[in-house]
CHARMM-style PDB file with segment names, atoms N, HN, CA, C and O in Angstrom:
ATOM      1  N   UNK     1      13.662 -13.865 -48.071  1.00  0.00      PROA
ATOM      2  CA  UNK     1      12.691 -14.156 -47.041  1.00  0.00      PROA
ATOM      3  C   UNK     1      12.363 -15.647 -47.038  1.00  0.00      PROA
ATOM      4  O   UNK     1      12.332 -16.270 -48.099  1.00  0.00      PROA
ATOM      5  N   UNK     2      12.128 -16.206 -45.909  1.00  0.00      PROA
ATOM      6  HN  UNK     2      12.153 -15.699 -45.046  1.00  0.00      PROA
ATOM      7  CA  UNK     2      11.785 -17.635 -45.751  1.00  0.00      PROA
ATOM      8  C   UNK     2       9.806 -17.612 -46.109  1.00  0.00      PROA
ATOM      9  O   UNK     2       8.828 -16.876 -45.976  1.00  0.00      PROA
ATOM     10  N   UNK     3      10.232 -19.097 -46.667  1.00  0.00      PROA
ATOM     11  HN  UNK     3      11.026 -19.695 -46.775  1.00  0.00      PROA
ATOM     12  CA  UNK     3       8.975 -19.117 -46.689  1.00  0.00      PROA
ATOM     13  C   UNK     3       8.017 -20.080 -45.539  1.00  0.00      PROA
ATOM     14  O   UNK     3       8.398 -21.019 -44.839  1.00  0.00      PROA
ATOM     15  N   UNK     4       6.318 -19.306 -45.673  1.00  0.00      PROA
ATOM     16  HN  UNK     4       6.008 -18.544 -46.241  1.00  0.00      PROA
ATOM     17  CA  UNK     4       5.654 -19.528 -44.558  1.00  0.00      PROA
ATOM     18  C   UNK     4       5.694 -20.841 -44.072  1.00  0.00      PROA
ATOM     19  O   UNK     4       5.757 -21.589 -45.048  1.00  0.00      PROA
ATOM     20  N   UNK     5       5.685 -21.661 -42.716  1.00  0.00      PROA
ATOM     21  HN  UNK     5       5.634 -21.053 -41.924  1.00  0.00      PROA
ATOM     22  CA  UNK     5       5.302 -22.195 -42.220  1.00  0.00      PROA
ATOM     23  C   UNK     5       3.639 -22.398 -42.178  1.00  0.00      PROA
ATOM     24  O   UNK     5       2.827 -21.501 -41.954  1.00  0.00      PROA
ATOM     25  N   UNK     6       3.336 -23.827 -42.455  1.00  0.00      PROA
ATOM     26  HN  UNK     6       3.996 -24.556 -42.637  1.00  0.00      PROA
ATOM     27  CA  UNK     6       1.486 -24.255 -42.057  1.00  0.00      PROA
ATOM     28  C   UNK     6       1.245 -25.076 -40.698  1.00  0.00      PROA
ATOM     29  O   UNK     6       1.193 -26.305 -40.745  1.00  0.00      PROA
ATOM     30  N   UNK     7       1.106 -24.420 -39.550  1.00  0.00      PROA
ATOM     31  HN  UNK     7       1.149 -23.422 -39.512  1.00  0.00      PROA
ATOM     32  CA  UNK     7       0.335 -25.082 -38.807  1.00  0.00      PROA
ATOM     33  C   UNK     7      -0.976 -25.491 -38.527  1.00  0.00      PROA
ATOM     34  O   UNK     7      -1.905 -24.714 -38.747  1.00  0.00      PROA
ATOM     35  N   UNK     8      -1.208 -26.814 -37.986  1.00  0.00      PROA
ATOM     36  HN  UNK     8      -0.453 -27.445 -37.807  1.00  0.00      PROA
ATOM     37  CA  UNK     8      -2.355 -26.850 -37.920  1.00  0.00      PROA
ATOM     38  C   UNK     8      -2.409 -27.477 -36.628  1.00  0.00      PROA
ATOM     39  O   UNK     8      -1.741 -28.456 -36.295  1.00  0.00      PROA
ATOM     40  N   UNK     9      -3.421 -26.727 -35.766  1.00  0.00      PROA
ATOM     41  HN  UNK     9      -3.963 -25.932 -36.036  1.00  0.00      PROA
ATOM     42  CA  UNK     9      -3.565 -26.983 -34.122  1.00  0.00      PROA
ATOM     43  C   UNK     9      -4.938 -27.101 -34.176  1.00  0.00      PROA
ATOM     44  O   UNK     9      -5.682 -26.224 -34.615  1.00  0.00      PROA
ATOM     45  N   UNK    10      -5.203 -27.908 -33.845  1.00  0.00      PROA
ATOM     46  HN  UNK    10      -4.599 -28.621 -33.488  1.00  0.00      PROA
ATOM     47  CA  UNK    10      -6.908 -27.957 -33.381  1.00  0.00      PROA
ATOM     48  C   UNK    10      -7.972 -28.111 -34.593  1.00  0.00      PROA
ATOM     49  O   UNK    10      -9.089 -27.699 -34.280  1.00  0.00      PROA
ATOM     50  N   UNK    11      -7.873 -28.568 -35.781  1.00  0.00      PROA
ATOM     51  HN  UNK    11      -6.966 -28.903 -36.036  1.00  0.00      PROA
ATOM     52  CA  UNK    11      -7.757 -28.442 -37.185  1.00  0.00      PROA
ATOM     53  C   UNK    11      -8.046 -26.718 -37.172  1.00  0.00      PROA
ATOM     54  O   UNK    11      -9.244 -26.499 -37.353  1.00  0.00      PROA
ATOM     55  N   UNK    12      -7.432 -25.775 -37.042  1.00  0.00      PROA
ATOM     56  HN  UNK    12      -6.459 -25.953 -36.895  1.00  0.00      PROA
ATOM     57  CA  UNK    12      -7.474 -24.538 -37.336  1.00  0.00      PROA
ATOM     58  C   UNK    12      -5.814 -24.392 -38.029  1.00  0.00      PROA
ATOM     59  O   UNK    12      -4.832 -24.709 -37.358  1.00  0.00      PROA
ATOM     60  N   UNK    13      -5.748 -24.090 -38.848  1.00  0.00      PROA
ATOM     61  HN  UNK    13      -6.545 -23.832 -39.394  1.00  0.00      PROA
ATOM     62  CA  UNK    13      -4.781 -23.748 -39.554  1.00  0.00      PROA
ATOM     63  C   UNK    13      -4.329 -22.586 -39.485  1.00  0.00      PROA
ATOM     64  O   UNK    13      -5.101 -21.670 -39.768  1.00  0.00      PROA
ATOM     65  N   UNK    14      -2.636 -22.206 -39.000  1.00  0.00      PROA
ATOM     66  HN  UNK    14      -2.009 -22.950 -38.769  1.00  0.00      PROA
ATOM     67  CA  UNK    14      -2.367 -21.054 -39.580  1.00  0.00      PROA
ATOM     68  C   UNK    14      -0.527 -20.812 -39.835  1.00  0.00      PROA
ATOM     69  O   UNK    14       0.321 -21.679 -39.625  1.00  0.00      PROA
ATOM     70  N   UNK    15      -0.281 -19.495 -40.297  1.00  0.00      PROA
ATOM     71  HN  UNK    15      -0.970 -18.790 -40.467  1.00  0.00      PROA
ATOM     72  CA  UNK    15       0.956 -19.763 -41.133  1.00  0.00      PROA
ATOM     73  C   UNK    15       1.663 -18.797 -40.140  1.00  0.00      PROA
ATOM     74  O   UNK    15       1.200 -17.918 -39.413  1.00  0.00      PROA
ATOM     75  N   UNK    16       2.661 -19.146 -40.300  1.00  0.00      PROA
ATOM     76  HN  UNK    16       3.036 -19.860 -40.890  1.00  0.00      PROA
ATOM     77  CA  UNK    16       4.553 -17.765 -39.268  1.00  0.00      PROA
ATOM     78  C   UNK    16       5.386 -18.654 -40.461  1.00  0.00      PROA
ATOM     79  O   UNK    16       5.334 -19.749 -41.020  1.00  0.00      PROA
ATOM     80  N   UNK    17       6.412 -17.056 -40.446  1.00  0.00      PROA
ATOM     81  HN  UNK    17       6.454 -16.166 -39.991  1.00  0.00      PROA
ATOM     82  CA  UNK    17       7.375 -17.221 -40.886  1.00  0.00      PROA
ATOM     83  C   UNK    17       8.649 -17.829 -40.278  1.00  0.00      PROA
ATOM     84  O   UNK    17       8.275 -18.290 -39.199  1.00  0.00      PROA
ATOM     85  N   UNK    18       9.535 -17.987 -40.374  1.00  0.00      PROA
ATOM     86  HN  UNK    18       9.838 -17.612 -41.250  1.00  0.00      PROA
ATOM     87  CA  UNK    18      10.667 -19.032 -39.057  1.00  0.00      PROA
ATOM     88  C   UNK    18      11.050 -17.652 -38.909  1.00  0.00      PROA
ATOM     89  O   UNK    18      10.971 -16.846 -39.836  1.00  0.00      PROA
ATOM     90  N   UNK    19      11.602 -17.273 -37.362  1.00  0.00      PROA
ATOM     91  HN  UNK    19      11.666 -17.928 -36.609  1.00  0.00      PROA
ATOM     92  CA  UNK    19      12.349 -16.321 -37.071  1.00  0.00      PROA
ATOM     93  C   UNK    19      13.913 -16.337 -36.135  1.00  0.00      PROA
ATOM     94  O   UNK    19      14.119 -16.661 -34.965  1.00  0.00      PROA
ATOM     95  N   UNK    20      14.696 -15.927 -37.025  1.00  0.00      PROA
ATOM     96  HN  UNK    20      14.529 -15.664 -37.976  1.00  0.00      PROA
ATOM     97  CA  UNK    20      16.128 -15.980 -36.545  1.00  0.00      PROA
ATOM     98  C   UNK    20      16.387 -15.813 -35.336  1.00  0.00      PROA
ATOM     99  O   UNK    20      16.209 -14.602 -35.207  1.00  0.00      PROA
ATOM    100  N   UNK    21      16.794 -16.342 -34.014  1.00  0.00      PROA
ATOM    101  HN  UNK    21      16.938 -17.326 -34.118  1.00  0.00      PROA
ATOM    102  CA  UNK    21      17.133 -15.994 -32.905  1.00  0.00      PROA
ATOM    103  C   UNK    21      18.612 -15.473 -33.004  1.00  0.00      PROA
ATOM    104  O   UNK    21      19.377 -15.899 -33.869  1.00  0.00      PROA
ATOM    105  N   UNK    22      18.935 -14.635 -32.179  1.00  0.00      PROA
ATOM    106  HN  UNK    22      18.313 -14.289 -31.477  1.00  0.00      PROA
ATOM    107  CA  UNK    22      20.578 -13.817 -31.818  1.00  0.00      PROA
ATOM    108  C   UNK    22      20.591 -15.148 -30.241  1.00  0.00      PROA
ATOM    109  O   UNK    22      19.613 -15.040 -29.501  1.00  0.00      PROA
ATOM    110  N   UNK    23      21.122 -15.705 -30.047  1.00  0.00      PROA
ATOM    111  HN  UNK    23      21.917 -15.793 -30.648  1.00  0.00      PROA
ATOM    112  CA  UNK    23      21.859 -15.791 -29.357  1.00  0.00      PROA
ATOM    113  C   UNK    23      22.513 -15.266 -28.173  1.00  0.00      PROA
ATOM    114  O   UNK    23      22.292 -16.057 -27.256  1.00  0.00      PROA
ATOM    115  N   UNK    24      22.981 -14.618 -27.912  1.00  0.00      PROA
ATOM    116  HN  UNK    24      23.161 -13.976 -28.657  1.00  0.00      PROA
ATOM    117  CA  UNK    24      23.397 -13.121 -27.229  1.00  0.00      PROA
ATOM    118  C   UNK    24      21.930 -12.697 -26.633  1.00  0.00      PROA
ATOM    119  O   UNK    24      21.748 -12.097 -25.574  1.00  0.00      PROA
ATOM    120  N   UNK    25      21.357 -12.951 -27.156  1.00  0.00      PROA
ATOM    121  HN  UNK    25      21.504 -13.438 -28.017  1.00  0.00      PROA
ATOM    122  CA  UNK    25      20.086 -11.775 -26.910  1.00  0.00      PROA
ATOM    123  C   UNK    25      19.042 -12.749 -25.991  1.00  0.00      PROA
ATOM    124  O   UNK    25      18.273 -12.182 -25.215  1.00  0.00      PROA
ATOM    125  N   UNK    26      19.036 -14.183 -26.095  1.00  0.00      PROA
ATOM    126  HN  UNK    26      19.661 -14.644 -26.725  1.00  0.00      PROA
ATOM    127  CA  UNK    26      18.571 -15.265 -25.572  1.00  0.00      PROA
ATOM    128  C   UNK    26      19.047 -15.473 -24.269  1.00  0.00      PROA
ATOM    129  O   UNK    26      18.485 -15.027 -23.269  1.00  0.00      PROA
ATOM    130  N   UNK    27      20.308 -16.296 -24.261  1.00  0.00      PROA
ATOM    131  HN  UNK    27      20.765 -16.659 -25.073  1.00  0.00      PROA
ATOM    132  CA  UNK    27      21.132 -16.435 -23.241  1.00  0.00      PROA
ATOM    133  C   UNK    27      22.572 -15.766 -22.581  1.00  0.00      PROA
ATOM    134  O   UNK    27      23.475 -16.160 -21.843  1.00  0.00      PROA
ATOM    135  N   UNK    28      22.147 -14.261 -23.453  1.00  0.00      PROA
ATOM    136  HN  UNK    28      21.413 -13.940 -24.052  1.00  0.00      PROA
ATOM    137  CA  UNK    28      23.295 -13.380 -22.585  1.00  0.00      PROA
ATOM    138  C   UNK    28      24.563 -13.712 -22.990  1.00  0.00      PROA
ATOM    139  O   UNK    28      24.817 -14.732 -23.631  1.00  0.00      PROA
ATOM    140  N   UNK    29      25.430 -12.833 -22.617  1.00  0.00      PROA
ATOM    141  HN  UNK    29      25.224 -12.004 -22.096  1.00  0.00      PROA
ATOM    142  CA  UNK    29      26.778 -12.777 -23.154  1.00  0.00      PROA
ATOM    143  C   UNK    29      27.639 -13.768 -22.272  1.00  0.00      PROA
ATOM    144  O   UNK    29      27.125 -14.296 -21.286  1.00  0.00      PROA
ATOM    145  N   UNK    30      28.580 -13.947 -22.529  1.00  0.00      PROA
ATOM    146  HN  UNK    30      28.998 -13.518 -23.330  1.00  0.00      PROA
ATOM    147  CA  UNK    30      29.924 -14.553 -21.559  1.00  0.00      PROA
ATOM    148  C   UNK    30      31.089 -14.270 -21.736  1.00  0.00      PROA
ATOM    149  O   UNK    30      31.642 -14.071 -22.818  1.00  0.00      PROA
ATOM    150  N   UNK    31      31.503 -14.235 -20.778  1.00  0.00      PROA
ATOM    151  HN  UNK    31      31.054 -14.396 -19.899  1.00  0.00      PROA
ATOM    152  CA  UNK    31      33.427 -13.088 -21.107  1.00  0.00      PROA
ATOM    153  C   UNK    31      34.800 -13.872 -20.398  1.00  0.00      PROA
ATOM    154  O   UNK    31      34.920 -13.744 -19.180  1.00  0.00      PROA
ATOM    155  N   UNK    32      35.458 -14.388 -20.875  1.00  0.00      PROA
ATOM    156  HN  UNK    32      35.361 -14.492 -21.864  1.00  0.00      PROA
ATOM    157  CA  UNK    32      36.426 -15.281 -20.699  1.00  0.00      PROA
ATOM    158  C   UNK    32      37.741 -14.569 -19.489  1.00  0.00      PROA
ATOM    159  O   UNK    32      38.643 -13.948 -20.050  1.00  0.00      PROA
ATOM    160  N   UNK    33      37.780 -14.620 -18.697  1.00  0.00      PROA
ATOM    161  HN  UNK    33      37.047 -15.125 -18.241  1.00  0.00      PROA
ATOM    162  CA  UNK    33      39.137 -14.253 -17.544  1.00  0.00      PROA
ATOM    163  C   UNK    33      40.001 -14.745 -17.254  1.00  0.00      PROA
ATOM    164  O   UNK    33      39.776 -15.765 -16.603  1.00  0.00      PROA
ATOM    165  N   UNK    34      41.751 -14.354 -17.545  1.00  0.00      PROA
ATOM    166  HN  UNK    34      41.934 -13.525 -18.074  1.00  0.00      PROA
ATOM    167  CA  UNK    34      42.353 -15.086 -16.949  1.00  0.00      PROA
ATOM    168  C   UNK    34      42.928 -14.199 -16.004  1.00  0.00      PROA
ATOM    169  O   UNK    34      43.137 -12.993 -16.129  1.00  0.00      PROA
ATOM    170  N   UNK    35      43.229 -15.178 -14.744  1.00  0.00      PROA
ATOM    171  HN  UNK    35      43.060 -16.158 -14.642  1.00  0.00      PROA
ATOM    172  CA  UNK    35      43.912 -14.640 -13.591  1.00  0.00      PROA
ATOM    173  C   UNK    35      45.166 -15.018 -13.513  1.00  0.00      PROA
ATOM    174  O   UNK    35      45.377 -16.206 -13.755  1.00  0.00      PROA
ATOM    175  N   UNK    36      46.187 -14.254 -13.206  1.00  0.00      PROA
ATOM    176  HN  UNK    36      46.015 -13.288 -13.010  1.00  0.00      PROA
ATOM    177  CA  UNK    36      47.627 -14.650 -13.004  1.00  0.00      PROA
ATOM    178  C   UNK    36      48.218 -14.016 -11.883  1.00  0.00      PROA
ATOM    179  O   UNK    36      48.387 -12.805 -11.739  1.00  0.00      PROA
ATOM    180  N   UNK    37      48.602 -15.181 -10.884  1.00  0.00      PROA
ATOM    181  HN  UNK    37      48.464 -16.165 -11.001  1.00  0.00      PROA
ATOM    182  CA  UNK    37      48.993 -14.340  -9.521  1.00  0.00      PROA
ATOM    183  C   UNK    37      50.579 -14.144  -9.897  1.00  0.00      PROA
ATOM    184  O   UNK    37      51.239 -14.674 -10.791  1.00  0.00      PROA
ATOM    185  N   UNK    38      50.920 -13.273  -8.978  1.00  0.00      PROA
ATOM    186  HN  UNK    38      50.384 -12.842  -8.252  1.00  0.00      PROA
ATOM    187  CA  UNK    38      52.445 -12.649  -8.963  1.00  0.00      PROA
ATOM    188  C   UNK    38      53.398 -13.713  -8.310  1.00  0.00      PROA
ATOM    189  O   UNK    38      52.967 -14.296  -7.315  1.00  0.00      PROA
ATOM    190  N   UNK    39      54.645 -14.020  -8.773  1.00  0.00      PROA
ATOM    191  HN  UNK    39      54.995 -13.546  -9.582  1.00  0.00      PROA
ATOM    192  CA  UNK    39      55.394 -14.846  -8.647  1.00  0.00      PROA
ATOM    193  C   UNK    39      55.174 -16.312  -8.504  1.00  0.00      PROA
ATOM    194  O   UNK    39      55.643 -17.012  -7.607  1.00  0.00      PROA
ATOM    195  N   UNK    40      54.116 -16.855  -9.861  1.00  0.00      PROA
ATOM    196  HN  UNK    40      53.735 -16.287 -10.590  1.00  0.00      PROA
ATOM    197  CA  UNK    40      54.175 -18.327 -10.418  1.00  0.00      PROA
ATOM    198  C   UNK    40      54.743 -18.017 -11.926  1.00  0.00      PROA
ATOM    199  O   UNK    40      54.966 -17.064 -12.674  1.00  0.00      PROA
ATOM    200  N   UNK    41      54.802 -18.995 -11.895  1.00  0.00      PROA
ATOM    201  HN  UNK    41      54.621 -19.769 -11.288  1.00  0.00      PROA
ATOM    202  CA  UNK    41      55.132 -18.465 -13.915  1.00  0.00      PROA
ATOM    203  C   UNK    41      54.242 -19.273 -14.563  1.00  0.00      PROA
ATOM    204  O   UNK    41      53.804 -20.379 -14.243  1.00  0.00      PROA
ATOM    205  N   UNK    42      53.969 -18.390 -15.783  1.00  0.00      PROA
ATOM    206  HN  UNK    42      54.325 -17.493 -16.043  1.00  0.00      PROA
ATOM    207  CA  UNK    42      53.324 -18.549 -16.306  1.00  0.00      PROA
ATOM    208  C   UNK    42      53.193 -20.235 -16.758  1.00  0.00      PROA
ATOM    209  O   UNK    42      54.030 -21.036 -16.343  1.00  0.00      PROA
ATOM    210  N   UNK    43      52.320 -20.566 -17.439  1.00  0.00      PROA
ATOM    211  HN  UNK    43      51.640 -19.915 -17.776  1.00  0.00      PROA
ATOM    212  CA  UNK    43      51.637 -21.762 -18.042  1.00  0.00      PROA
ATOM    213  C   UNK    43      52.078 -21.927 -19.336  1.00  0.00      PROA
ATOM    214  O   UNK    43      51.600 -21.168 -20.179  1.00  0.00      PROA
ATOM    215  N   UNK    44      53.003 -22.873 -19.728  1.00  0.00      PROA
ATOM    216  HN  UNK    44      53.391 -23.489 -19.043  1.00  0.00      PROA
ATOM    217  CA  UNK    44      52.966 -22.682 -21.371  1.00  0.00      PROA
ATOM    218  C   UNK    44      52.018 -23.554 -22.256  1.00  0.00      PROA
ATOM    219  OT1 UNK    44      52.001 -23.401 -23.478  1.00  0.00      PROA
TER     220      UNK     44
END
């Protein structure tokens, strides 16, 4: 476990732990496509 964070806002003090963000879960997934039309050839 991480340890607490001390803020102090307004001189009122108080403590959070840091919390892990996912990624994915923030800004969503993304999915890579390739398109290949019929009679070019391929790309090497």
């Amino acid at each position: 476990m991480a340890r607490a964070l001390t803020f102090d806002l307004g001189g009122t003090a108080f403590q959070a732990e840091p919390v892990k963000l996912d990624r994915k879960k923030v800004y969503g997934r993304t999915g890579t496509a390739a398109n290949v039309k019929k009679g070019r050839p391929e790309a090497r």
